[in-house]
N, C-alpha and C positions, 0 to 999 in steps of 0.2 A: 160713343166714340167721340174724345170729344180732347181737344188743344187749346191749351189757356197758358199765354204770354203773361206774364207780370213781370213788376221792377222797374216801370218806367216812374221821371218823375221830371222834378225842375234842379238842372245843375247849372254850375257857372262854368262857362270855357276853362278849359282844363281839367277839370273834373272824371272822375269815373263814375258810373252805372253800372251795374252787375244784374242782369235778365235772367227771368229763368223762364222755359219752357216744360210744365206739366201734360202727362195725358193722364186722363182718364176712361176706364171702358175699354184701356188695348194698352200693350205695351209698346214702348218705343223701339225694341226691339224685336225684329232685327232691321229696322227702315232706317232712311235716311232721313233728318233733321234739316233743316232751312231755316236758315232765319232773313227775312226780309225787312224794307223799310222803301215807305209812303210820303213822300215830304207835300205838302198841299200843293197841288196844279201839276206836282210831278209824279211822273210812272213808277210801280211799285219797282223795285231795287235791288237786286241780290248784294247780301252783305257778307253771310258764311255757312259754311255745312260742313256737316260731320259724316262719316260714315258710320254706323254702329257698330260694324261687324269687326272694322281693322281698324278705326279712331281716325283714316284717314282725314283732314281736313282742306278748306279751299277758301279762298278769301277775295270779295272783290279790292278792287285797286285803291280806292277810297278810302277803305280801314284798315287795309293789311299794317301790321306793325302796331296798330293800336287797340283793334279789337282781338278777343281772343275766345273761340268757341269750343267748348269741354264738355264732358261727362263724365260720372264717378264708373254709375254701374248699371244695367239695362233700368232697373229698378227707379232709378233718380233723375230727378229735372235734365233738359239739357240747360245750358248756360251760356251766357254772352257776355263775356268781361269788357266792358270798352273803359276803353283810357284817354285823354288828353284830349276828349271830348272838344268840339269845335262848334257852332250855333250852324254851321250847313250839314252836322249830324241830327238836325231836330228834323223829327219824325215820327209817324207810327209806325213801332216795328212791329213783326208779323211772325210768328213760327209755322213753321208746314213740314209734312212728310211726305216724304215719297219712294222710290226703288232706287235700291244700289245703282240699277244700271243704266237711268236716266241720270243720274245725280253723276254720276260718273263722266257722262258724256257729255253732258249739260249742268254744271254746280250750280248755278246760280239763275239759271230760267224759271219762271214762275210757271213753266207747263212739265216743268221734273218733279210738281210736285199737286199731292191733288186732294190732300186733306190740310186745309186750315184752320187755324185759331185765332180767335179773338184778340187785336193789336193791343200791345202799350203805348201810352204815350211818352215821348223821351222829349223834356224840351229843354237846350242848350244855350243859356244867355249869355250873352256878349259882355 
């Protein structure tokens, strides 16, 4: 059971990055998705989640408009489109799973969620 983040790299401000979040060992469905982010010295971060069952999504205040979190089909990656990238989005991001019904209550708490994956690095230059 196991969650592997890829797609991080080195952009320049403005820039997109496209994330994706695999599992293997278990399907993604029918949990909730999380993607988080680490910035060095600071606390890890909610950025977005999905629901798997209705696609609902949630977004913190910091990406909303720029990031965008998707799935095809229970089967395939989830995804993290960010756009117009900025160097206080350089991070490592993080994907997790957890239950509809903390994710619900709580999007973006790092205790709605209680399976992680191994971060990307995203680094945003200026």
């Amino acid at each position: 059971v196991q969650l592997q983040a890829s797609g991080g790299g080195l952009v320049q401000a403005g820039g997109s990055l496209r994330l994706s979040c695999a599992a293997s060992g278990f399907t993604l469905d029918p949990l909730t998705i999380g993607w988080f982010r680490q910035a060095p010295g600071k606390e890890r971060e909610g950025v977005a989640r999905i629901i798997s069952t209705d696609g609902m999504t949630y977004y913190g205040e910091a990406v909303k408009g720029r990031y965008t979190i998707s799935r095809d089909t229970a089967q395939n990656p989830v995804y993290l489109q960010m756009n117009s990238l900025k160097p206080e989005d350089t991070a490592v991001y993080y994907c997790a799973t957890g239950s509809a019904v903390m994710s619900t209550m709580y999007p973006l708490e790092t205790s709605s969620y209680d399976n992680w994956g191994q971060g990307t690095l995203v680094t945003v230059s200026s």
